[in-house]
C-alpha positions as CSV (number, residue, x, y, z in Angstrom):
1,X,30.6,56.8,-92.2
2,X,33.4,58.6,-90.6
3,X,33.3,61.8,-88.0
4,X,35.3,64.4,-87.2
5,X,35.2,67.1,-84.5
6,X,36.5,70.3,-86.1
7,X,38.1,73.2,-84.6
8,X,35.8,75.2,-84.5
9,X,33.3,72.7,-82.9
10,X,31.4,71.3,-85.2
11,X,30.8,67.3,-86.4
12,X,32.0,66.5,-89.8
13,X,30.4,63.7,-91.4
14,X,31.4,62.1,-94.4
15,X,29.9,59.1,-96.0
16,X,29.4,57.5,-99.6
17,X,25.4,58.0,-100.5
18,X,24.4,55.6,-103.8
19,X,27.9,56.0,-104.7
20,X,28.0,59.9,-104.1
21,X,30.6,61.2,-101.4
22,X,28.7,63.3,-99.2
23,X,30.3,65.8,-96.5
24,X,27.6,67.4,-93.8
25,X,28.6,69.6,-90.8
26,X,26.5,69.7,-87.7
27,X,26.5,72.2,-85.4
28,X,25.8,71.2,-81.9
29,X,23.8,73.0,-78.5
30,X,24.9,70.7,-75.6
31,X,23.0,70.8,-72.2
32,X,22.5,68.7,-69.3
33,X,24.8,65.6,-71.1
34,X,22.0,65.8,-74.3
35,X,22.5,67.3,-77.4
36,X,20.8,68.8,-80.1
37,X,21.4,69.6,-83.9
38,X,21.4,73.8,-83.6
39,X,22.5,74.0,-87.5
40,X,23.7,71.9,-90.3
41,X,26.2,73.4,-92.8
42,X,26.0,71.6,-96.6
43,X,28.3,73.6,-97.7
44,X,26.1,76.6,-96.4
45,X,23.6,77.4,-93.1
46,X,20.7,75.3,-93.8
47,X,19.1,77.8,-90.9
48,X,19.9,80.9,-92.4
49,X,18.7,80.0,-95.7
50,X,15.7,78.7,-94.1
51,X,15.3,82.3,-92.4
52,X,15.8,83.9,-95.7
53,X,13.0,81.8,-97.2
54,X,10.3,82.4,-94.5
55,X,11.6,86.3,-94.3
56,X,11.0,86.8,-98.6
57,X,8.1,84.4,-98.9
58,X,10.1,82.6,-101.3
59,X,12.6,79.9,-102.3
């Protein structure tokens, strides 16, 4: 596995899965020296397409 920070902030993590390059970006909220995963980009906002599902009632 390798990471990057990126410009804009985010972890870029890049790995071989079963043979299949993978690339994930993590977006991070850092408080008090601990961190948690806020949003992770695959290519797209796994959030906002979470929102969309919950806000249509469908996938």
């Amino acid at each position: 596995m390798q990471y990057t920070v990126l410009s804009d902030g985010r972890i870029r993590v890049e790995a071989v899965n079963f043979g299949e390059k993978i690339r994930i970006d993590f977006e991070l909220d850092c408080q008090d020296e601990r961190c948690k995963i806020n949003d992770i980009f695959a290519p797209q906002s796994y959030k906002k397409e979470l929102i969309e599902i919950v806000k249509h009632e469908r996938c």
